[in-house]
Structure formats: structure tokens, C-alpha cells
C-alpha positions as CSV (number, residue, x, y, z in Angstrom):
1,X,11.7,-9.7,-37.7
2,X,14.6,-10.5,-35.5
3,X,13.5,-8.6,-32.6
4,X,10.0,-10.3,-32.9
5,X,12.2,-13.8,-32.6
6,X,14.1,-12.6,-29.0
7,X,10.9,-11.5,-27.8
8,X,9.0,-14.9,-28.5
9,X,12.0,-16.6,-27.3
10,X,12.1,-14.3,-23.4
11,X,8.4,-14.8,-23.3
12,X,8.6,-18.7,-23.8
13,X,11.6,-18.4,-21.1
14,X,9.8,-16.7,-18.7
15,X,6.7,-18.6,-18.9
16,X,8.1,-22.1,-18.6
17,X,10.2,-20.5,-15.4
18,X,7.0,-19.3,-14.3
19,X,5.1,-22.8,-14.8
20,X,8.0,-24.4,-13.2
21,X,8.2,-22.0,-9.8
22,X,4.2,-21.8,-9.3
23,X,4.0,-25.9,-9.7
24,X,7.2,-26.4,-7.3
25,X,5.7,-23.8,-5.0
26,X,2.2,-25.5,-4.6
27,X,4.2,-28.9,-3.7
28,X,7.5,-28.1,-1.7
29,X,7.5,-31.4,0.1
30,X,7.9,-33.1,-3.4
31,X,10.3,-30.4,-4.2
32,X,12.5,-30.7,-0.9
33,X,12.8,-34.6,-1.7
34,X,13.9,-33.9,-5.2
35,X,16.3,-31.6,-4.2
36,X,17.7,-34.5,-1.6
37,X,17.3,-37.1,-4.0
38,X,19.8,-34.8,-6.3
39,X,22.4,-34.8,-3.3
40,X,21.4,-31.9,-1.3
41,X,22.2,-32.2,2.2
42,X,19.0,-32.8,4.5
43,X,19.7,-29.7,6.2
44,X,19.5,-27.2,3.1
45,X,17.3,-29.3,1.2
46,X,14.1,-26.9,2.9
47,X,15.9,-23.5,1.9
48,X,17.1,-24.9,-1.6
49,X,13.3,-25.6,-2.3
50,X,12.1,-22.4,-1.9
51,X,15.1,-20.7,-3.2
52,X,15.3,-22.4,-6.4
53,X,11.4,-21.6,-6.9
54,X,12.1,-17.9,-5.8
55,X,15.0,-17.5,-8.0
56,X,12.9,-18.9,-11.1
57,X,10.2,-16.1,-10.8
58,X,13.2,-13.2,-10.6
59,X,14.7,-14.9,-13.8
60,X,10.7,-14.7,-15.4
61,X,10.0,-11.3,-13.9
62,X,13.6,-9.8,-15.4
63,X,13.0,-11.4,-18.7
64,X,9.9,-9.4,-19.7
65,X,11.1,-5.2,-19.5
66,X,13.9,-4.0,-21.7
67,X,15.7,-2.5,-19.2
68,X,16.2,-6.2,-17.2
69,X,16.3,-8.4,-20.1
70,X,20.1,-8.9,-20.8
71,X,20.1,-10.2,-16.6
72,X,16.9,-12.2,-17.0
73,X,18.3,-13.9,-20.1
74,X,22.1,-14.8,-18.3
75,X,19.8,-15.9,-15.3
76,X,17.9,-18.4,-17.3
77,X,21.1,-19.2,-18.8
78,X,22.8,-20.1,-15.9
79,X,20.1,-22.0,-14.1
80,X,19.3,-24.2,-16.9
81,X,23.0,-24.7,-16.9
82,X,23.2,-26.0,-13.0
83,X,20.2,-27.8,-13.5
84,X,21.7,-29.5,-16.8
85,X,24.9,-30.3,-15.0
86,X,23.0,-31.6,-11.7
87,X,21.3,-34.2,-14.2
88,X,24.3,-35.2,-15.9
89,X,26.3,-35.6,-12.5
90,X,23.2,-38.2,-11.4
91,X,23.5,-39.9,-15.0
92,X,27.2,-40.6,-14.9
93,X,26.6,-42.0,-11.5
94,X,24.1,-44.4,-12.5
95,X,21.3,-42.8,-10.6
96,X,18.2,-41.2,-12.0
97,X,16.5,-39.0,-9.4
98,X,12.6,-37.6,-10.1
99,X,13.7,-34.0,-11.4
100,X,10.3,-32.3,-10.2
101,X,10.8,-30.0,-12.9
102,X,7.2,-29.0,-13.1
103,X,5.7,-30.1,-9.4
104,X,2.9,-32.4,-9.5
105,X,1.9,-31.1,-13.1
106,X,4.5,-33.2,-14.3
107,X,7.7,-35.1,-12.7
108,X,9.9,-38.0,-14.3
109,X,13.2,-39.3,-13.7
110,X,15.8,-37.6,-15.0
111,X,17.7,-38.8,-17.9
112,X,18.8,-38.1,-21.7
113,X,15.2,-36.9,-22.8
114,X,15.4,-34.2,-19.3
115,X,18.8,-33.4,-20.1
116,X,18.0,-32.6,-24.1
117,X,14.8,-30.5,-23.1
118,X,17.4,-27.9,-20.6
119,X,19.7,-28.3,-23.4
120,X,17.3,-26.8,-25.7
121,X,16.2,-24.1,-23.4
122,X,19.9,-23.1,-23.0
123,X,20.3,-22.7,-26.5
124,X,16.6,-20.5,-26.5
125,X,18.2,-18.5,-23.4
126,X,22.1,-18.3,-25.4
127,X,19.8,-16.4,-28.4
128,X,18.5,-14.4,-25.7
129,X,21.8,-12.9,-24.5
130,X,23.0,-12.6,-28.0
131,X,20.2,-10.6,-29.1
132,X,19.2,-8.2,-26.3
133,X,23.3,-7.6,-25.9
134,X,23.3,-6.6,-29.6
135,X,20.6,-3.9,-28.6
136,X,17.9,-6.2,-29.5
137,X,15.5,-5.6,-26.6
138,X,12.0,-4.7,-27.0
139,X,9.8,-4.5,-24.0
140,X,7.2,-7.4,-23.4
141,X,5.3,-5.2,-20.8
142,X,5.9,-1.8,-22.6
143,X,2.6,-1.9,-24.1
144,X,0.9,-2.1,-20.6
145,X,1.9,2.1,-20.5
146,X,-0.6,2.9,-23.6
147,X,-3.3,1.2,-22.8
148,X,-6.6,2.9,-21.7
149,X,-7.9,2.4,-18.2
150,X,-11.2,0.4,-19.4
151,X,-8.5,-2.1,-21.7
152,X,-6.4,-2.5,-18.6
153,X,-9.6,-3.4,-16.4
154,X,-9.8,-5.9,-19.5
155,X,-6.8,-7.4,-19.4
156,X,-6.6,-7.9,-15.6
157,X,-10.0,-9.6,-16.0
158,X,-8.6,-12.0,-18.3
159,X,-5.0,-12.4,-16.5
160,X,-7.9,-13.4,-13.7
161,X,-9.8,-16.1,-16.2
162,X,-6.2,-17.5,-17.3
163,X,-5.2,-18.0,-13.9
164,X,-8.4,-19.9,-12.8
165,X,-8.3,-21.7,-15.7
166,X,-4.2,-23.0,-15.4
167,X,-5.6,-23.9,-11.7
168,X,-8.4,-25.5,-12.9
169,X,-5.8,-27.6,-15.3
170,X,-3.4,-28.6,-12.9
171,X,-6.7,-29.8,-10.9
172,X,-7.7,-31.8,-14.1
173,X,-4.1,-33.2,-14.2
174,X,-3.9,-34.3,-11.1
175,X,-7.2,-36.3,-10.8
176,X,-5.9,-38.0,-14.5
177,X,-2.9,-38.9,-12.6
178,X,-5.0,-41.0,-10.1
179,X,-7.3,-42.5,-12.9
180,X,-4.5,-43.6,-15.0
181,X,-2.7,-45.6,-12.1
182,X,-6.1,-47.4,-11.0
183,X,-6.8,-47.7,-15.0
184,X,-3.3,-49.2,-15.0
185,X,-3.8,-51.6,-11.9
186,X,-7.2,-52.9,-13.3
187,X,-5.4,-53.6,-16.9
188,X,-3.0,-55.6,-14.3
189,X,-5.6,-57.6,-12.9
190,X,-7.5,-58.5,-15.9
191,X,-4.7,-59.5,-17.8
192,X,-3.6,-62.3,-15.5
193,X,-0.3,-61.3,-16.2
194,X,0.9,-60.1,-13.0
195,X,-0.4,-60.1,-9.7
196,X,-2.4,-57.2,-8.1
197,X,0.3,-54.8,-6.6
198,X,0.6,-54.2,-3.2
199,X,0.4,-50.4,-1.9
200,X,1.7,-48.8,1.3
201,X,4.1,-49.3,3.7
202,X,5.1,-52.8,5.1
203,X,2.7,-54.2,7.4
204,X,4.3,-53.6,11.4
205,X,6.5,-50.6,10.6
206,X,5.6,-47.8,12.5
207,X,3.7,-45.1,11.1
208,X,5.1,-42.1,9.6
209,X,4.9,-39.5,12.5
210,X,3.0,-36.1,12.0
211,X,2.1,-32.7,13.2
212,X,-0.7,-30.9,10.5
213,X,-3.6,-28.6,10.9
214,X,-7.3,-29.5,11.3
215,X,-10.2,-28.1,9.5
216,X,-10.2,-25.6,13.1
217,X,-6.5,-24.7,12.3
218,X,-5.5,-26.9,15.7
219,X,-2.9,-29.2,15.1
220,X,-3.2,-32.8,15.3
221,X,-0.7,-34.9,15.5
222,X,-0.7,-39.3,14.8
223,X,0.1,-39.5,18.9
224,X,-3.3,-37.1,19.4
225,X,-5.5,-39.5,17.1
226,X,-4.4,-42.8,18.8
227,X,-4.6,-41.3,22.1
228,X,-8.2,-42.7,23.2
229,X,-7.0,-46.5,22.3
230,X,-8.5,-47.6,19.7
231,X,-6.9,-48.1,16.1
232,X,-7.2,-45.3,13.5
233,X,-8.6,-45.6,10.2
234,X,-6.8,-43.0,8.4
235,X,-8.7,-42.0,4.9
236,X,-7.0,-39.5,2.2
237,X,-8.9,-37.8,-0.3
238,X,-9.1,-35.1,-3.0
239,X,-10.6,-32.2,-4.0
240,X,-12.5,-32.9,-7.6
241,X,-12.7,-36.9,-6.5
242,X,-16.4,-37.8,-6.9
243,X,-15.8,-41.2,-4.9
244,X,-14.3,-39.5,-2.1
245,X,-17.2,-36.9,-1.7
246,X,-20.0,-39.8,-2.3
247,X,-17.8,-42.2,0.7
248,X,-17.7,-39.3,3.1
249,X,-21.4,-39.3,4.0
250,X,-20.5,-43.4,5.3
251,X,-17.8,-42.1,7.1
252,X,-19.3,-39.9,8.9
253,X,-21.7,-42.7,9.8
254,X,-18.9,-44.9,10.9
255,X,-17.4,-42.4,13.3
256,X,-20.7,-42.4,15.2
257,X,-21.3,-46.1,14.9
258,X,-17.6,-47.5,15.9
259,X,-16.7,-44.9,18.4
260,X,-14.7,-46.3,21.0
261,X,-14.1,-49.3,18.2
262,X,-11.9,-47.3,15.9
263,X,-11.3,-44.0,14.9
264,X,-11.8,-42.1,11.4
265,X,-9.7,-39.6,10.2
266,X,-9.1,-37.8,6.6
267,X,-6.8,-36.4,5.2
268,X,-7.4,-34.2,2.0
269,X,-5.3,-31.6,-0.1
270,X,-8.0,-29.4,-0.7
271,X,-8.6,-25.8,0.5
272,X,-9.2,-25.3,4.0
273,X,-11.8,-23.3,3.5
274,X,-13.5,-25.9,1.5
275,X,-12.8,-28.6,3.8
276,X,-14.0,-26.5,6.7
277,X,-17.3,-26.0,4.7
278,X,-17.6,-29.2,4.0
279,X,-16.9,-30.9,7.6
280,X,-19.4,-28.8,9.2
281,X,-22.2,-29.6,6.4
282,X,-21.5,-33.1,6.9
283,X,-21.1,-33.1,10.3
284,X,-17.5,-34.6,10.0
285,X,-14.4,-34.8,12.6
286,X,-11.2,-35.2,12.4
287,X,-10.6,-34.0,8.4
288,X,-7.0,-32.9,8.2
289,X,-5.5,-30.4,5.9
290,X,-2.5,-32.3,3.6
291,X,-1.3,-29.4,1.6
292,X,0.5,-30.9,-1.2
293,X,-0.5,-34.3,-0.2
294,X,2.6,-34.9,2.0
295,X,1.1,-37.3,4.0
296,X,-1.0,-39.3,0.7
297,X,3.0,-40.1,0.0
298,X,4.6,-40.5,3.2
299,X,2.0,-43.5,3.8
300,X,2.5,-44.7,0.3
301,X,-1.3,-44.1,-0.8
302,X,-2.1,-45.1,-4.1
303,X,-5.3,-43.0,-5.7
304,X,-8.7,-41.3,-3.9
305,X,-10.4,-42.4,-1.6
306,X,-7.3,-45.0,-0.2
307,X,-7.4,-46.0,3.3
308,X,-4.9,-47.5,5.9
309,X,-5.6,-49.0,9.2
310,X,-3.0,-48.0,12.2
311,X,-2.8,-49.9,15.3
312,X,-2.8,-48.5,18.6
313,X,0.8,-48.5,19.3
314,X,1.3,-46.7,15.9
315,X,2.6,-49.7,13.9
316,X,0.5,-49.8,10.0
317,X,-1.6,-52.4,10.5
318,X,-2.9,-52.8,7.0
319,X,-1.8,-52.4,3.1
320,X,-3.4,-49.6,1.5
321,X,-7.1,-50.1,0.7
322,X,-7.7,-48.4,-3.0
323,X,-11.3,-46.9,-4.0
324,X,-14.9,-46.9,-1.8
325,X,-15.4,-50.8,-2.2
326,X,-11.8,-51.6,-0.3
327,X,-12.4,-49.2,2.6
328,X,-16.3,-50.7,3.2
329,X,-14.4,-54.0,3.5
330,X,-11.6,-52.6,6.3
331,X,-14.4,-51.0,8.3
332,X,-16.8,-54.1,8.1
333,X,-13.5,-56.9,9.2
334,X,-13.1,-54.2,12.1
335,X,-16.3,-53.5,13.0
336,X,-17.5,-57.8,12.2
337,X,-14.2,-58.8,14.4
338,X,-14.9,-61.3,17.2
339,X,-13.7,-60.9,20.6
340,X,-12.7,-57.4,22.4
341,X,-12.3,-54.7,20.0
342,X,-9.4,-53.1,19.9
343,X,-8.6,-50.6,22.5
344,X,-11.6,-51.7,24.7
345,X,-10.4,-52.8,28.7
346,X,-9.8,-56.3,29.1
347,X,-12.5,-58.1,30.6
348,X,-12.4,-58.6,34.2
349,X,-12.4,-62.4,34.0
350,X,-11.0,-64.3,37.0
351,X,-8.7,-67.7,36.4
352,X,-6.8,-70.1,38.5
353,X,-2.8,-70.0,37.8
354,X,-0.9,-73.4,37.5
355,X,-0.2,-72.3,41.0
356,X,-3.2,-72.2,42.7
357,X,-3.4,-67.9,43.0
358,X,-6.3,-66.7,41.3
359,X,-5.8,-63.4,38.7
360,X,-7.8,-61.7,37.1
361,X,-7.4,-60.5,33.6
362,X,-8.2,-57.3,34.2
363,X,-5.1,-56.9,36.8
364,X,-2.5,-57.3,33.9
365,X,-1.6,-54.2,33.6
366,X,2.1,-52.0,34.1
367,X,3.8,-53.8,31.2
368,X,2.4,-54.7,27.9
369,X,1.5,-58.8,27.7
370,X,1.2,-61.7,25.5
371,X,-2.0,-63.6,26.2
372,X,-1.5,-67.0,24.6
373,X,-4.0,-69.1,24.4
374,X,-2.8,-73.0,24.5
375,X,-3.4,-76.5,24.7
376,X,-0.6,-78.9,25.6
377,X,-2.3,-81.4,23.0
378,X,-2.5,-79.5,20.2
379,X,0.2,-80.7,17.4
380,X,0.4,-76.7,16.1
381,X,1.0,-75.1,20.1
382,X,3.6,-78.5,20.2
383,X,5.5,-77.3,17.1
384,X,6.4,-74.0,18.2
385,X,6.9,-74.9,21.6
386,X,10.6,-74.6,21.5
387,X,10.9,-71.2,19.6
388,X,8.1,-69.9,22.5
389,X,10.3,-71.4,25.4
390,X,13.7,-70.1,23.3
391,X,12.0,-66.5,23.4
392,X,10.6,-66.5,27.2
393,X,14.6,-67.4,28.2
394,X,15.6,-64.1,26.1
395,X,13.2,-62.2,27.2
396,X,14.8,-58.8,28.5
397,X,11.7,-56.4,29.6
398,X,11.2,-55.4,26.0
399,X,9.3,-57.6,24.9
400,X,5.6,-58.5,26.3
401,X,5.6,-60.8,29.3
402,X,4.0,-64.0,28.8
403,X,0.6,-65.0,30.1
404,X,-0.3,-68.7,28.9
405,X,-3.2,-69.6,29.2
406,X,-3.9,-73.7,29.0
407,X,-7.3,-75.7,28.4
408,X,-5.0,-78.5,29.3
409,X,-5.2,-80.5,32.4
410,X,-2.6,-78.8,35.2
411,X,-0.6,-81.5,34.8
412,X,-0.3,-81.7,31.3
413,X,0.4,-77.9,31.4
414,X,3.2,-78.2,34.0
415,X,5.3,-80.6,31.9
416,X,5.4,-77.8,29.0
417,X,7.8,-76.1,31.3
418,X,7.0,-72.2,31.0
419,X,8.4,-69.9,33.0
420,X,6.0,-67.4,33.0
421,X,2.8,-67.0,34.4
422,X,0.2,-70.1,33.7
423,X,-3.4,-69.8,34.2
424,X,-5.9,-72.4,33.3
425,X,-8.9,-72.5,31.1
426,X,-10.3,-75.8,31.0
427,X,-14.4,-74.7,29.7
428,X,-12.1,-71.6,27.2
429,X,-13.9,-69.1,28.9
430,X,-11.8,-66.5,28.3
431,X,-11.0,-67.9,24.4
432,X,-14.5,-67.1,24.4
433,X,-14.4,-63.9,25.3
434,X,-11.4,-62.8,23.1
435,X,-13.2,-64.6,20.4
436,X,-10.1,-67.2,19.9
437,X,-11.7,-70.5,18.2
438,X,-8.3,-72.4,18.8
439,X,-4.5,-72.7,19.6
440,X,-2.2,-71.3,19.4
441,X,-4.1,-68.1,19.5
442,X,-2.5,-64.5,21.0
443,X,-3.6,-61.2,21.6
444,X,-1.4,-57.9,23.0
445,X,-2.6,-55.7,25.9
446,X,-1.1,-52.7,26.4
447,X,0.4,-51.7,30.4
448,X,-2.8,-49.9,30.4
449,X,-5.4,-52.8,30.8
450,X,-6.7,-52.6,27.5
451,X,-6.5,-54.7,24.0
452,X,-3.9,-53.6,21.5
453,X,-4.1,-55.9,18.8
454,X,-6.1,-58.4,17.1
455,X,-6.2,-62.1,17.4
456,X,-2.9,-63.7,16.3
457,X,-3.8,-67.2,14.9
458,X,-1.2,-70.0,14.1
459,X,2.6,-70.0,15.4
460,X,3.9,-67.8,13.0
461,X,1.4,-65.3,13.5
462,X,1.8,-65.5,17.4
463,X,5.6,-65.9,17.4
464,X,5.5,-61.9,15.4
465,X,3.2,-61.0,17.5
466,X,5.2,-61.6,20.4
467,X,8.7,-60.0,20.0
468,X,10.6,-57.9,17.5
469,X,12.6,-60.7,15.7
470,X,12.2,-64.5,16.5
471,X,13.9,-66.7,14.0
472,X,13.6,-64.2,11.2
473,X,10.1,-63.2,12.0
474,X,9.2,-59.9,11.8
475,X,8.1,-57.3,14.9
476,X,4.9,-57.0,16.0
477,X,2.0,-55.9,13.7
């Protein structure tokens, strides 16, 4: 009876080792940030999390003969061990670090109800040792030997069905995961109790840099998807998520109809081989392969299909958009926006300067600008007037130059003082053309000649448009 005990006890051991290495395996981004987060330095944190994986499957694999059993057992033993004391070292620092015990399957910070789960193991894996030192160890795989060839076809068929069917699960899992938090957001909203949360990264940061594979096995980087000009519309997705697979047929509708506007891109978890099949059927570019959904978390995504827009210089130029409803919208305020889209050249339109030259708009080019559009009458232009002259003073060939451009009268312009360039716009012309309806208005173009941003409206918006920090406002979107 006793030996039938040690033998339960290795073969619960050395499946939840296994569950544990195979889950950590299939995410080691998550893996390499829980192993930081537990006070790995940066540059071991990549070999830890694949060693610690690695060394869970020896510890499983040792566990099951009789001959390996008494090292499998003091292997368990001693890892649940470091990982107990690694969680009680964050706890009596006051930190509680996401132990990524089981990969995506299931992660939680670590605390008491962690620390009593490896405690309980250890005491499983301290039976272990007891029992296969006091002779106590039966093979778990010595039955394998007498078993005929057609019941060894058998069982390798089912070892097949099992394995489908635990990928199938963590599949299942996952896609829960994502239901629960929008569940959970929509409980928010229609209780009135809080307002609805805010996902992604803040809005003028720049965006997480990357370097992945396409659907072609090329690699595409965030500087590769920007590079034509205009902003990027960058879409993640799931394998299993109906919405995402009923939104892609739009998208590939919207990369025909706003190229040169903005460019699609999504990113997705599933198989390449999948994703390949799928791209081609659809007729789809630009679908990149996120194993482990490294980039769904660096950009702070929250549920399939989510969306964020990135401007041209690579600064996140939107929240996250959550489900097929919120990405329709982002597309249609790009696509409905008045004026020059972004990334198109700036229109060749000709003005006279406050000093009688005459420049075209297309001629800005070398350094990137600030095109404000002004009116020395206007109570809103005359309220940030001394916070725009403050910043034009500072200005150290970091910041955009300033192009102002007055429907005032010259004179009224001249007595505002700028510095800078002054060209005048007395019919708004070109407020017209950039689809400004007032002042103050801004837009950026790049040193190339072409639009990199949207229309700033109001001081606020056109004082963090215009430099990184100006009386606590914040960079440039």
C-alpha cells in the first residue's frame, strides 16, 4: 500500500513539473520578466528562463524510473525549496512579484497562498525521498517493457489525444482570460461605479521598439512599418477569437482603401502556419507572428481584437481601442479627418511673409516645423502668447522651428513680436487646406516635407505639440 502512496506522490511531482516547464516554455517573455521581477539581473534573466524550464523537465523525467527516482525526488525537493525561499525573500520585502508558476495557464502574485502550495509540494517531494531511500521505488514506466506492440501503438495514440487535448485547454484558458477582463470592464461601466479604465501606454511615449517575423518569415521591424509616412494602425489578435477572424475581412478592406493614409498591421500569437494560410486566403499584409504575445503586453493591449494607433515619428498616438466596434471608430476618425492626412506632402501653397518674401509651404523642409495657425485678435492665441514667445527664446534646434501663420492684418501681426518666420493668411487659405476651423490651431511636418501629426486645437494642445516640456506639458503626441 505504501509503495502505491510514493508512486502517486512522484507521478503528481512530475506532472505538475511538467505542466509548469511546457507552460513557461510556450511564454518565455512572461517567464524572463518574472524571473526579473524576482531580482534576477537583466543580463541572466534570458538563460534563467530557459534553465529553470529545462531543469523542471530533468526533475519530471528522473522522477518516473526506479533507477532515477531517489535524484528526481531531491531535485524536486530542492527546487521547490529555492522557489519557496525566492517568494518568501519578496514577501519580507514588501513586494509581491507575478510568480509565473504555470505560464499563461495561470500566474498570480506571489504571496502566503503561493508560498503554502510549494510548501505542500515539499512535503509531497520530503515523502518521496523518504520512501524510495527506504527501497520503496517502484517504476512508473516499468510497465511500458510488457506491453505488446498493438497496446503500445495504443497508448502512444492516446499520449497523442491527451496532448491535443491539454493544448486545446490552455487555448480554452486563454480566450476565458480575455472574456473575463472585458466581462469585468462592462460590469465596470454598467455599474456607474467607476469609470471605464484606460488601456495602453500613455499617449506621446514612444512606442515599444521591435524586430519579429512576418507571415514570410522576413522580419519587420516598428521603423520598417512607419517607413512610408503615414501612421500605423497596429491590430493584435488571437487564435480561437471569433471577433478577430470576422474584423479581419474589414481590414483587409482598409489597407486597400487608406493606403498612403495609414497603415494596417496585426499582430497575432497563432501558428505561423495558420496565419500564413490565413493571410494569403484573405489577401492580407503585414500579419506579424507574436509568439507568446510579447508584443499584446509590451503595448499594454487589453483583450482580442484591441488596436493602437502610432504616429509617424513612433510616439502612441492613441489608448488602446478594445473589441471590433472601437477599432471601426479609430479607422473612421482617421480616415473622416479633415485637412492633409497624415504622412501626405504638404501642399505647395505659396504665402507672403511679414517680410515681404514669398515661401511656399512646400519648401519647409530640413528640420521638422510647427505650423501655427493665428490670429492676433483672438482672446485664446492672446492667452498663450507669452508661454509661445517664452518657448521660441529657448528654442535650441530640438524642438520644431516655428512657422506662424497670421489672418491678422501685417501690422497687427508685427506688434505680437515673434521671432520666427511670419507668413500671412488673411482669406485662411491654407487653414483651409490643413482643415484648421480656428486659432490657435498647429500641425507638425517632418524635415521631409510631409505632415506628421494631426491638427492641434486650443493652447494646450498646441503648446504639447510644440516641444517636449512647456510649463509641465507633456512632449509631443
Amino acid at each position: 500500500m505504501l509503495d502505491a502512496v510514493i508512486l502517486a506522490a512522484r507521478l503528481l511531482l512530475a506532472a505538475v513539473f511538467v505542466v509548469a516547464a511546457v507552460t513557461k516554455l510556450s511564454d518565455r517573455e512572461g517567464t524572463r520578466q518574472a524571473v526579473v521581477a524576482f531580482g534576477a539581473r537583466e543580463a541572466l534573466a534570458g538563460p534563467l528562463a530557459l534553465a529553470l524550464p529545462v531543469a523542471e523537465l530533468v526533475v519530471a523525467g528522473l522522477l518516473l524510473p526506479a533507477d532515477t527516482a531517489v535524484a528526481g525526488a531531491i531535485g524536486a525537493l530542492g527546487l521547490l525549496l529555492l522557489f519557496s525561499a525566492a517568494i518568501a525573500f519578496n514577501l519580507a520585502r514588501g513586494q509581491a512579484p507575478d510568480c509565473h508558476c504555470f505560464g499563461q495557464l495561470h500566474s498570480e502574485p506571489a504571496g502566503p497562498r503561493t508560498l503554502a502550495r510549494n510548501a505542500s509540494l515539499a512535503v509531497v517531494a520530503a515523502v518521496v525521498v523518504a520512501g524510495t531511500l527506504d527501497g520503496r521505488d517502484t517504476s512508473a514506466v516499468g510497465w511500458v517493457g510488457d506491453l505488446t506492440a498493438a497496446e503500445v501503438a495504443i497508448a502512444a495514440g492516446a499520449l497523442v489525444v491527451l496532448g491535443l487535448a491539454a493544448a486545446a485547454f490552455v487555448s480554452l484558458l486563454r480566450a476565458y482570460g480575455r472574456l473575463l477582463v472585458r466581462v469585468e470592464r462592462l460590469e465596470r461601466a454598467l455599474s456607474g461605479h467607476a469609470a471605464e479604465p484606460e488601456f495602453g501606454l500613455e499617449l506621446g511615449t514612444p512606442a515599444p521598439m521591435f524586430a519579429v517575423a512576418d507571415t514570410a518569415g522576413e522580419q519587420v521591424t516598428l521603423d520598417d512599418l512607419l517607413a512610408p509616412g503615414p501612421p500605423l494602425l497596429l491590430l493584435f489578435a488571437s487564435p480561437g477569437c471569433g471577433p478577430c477572424h470576422a474584423l479581419l475581412p474589414k481590414v483587409v478592406e482598409w489597407q486597400a482603401e487608406l493606403a498612403g493614409r495609414l497603415t494596417l498591421a496585426v499582430a497575432s500569437d497563432g501558428p505561423p502556419g495558420d496565419l500564413r494560410a490565413e493571410a494569403e486566403e484573405l489577401g492580407l499584409d503585414h500579419v506579424l507572428v507574436d509568439p507568446g504575445a510579447r508584443l499584446y503586453r509590451d503595448f499594454e493591449a487589453s483583450g482580442t481584437p484591441s488596436a493602437v494607433l502610432i504616429a509617424p515619428d513612433g510616439a502612441i498616438a492613441s489608448r488602446i481601442a478594445s473589441g471590433p466596434d472601437a477599432i471601426e471608430a479609430m479607422v473612421a476618425e482617421v480616415r473622416d479627418a479633415p485637412g492633409v492626412p497624415i504622412g501626405a506632402p504638404v501642399p505647395a501653397l505659396e504665402l507672403p511673409s511679414l517680410d515681404g518674401e514669398t515661401v511656399s509651404l512646400a519648401d519647409l523642409r530640413g528640420r521638422d516645423t510647427l505650423l501655427l495657425f493665428w490670429d492676433p485678435e483672438c482672446g485664446y492665441c492672446r492667452g498663450m502668447h507669452s508661454d509661445l514667445l517664452a518657448w521660441e527664446r529657448t528654442s535650441n534646434g530640438t524642438t520644431p522651428r516655428l512657422v506662424v501663420v497670421s489672418t491678422g492684418s501685417p501690422e497687427a501681426t508685427r506688434t505680437d513680436g515673434f521671432r520666427s518666420k511670419v507668413l500671412l493668411d488673411e482669406d485662411f487659405a491654407a487653414g483651409a487646406e490643413f482643415g484648421v476651423s480656428g486659432t490657435p490651431m498647429a500641425v507638425r511636418l517632418d524635415a521631409d516635407g510631409r505632415v506628421a501629426s494631426g491638427v492641434a486645437a486650443g493652447a494646450e494642445a498646441v503648446l504639447h505639440l510644440a516641444a517636449p516640456a512647456i510649463n509641465g506639458v507633456g512632449g509631443p503626441p
